[in-house]
N, C-alpha and C positions, 0 to 999 in steps of 0.2 A: 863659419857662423851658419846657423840653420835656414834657408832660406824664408821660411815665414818672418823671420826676426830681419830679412831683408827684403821684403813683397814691397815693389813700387809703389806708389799712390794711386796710379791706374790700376794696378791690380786689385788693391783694395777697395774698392768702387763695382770692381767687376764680379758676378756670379763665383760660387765655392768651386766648380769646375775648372775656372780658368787658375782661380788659385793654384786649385794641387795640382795640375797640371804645370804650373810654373817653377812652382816648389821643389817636385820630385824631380824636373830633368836639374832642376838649380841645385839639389843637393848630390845627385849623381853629378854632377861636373865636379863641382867641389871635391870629391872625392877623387875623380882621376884628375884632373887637370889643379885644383889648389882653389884659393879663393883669389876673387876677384874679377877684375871684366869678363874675359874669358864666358866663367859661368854664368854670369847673367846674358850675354852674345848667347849661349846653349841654350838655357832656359825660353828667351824670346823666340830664338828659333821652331823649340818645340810646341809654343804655345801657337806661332803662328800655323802649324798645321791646321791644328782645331777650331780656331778663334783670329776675330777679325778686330780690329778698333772702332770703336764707336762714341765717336764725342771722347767724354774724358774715361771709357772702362775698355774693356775687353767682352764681345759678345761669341757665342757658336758660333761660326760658319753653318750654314745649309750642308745639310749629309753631304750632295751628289758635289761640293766643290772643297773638298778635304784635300787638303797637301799645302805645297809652300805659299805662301801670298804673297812672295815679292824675289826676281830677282838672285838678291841676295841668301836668302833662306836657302834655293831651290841650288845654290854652287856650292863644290866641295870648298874645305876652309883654304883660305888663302885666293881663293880667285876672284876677288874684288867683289863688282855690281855695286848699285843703289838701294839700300833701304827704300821699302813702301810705307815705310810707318806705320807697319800693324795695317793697313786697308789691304784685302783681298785685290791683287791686281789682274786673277782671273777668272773676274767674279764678272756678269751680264750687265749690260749697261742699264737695265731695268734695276738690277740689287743696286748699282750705287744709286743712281736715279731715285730709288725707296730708302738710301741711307742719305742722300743728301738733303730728301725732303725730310727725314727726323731732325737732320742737324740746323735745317731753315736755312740753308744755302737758295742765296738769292738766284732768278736766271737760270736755275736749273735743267728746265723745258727745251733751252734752246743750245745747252751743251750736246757736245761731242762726249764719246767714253771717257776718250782722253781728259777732257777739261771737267767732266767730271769729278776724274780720278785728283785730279789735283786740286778742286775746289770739299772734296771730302778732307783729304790731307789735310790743307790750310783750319778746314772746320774742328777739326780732330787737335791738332797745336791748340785753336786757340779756346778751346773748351777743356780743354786739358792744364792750360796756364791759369784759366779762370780758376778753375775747383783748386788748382792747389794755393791760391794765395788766400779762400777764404779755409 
């Protein structure tokens, strides 16, 4: 199935960019690997070069911090790691610091990167469960 006929909900939300950028590695998967998880695993993968999470879309990355955003992206297949959930995890404590305060994460000011990094996450879930039940 063509991948726009299977674009997430987040993606649909997010700028034309991250789209075809989803779509194209989601329909080249498709084609060598088949349908299914798989292709969308590829597809996420190559979005998160370009593009970070942001509440419930998908935004650019800043040029000078282009590559994998987590982990998991950044390993050959099969060798485990943790999802970042689509956030940049290496990205300046000042970007999340300016992505936390778009999402109105409370306490902000007195995080660490780290607790940053995971009070954007939790932001990102629960703005993302919101949009899709209305």
């Amino acid at each position: 199935m063509p991948g726009r006929q299977e674009l997430p909900s987040t993606l649909e939300r997010s700028p034309r960019d991250a789209q075809r950028t989803w779509i194209k590695a989601h329909d080249s998967a498709v084609q060598e690997y088949g349908e299914g998880q798989r292709a969308h695993r590829v597809a996420y993968g190559a979005l998160k070069h370009t593009h970070e999470k942001v509440g419930d879309h998908w935004e650019r990355k800043e040029s000078r911090r282009k590559g994998p955003s987590d982990p998991q992206s950044a390993r050959p297949r099969q060798r485990g790691g943790r999802s970042g959930e689509g956030v940049d995890e290496q990205a300046t404590k000042e970007h999340l610091y300016q992505v936390a305060k778009r999402l109105g994460v409370d306490g902000r000011s007195r995080m660490s990167r780290s607790e940053l990094l995971s009070a954007v996450r939790k932001a990102n879930r629960a703005q993302t469960r919101e949009a899709r039940k209305g």
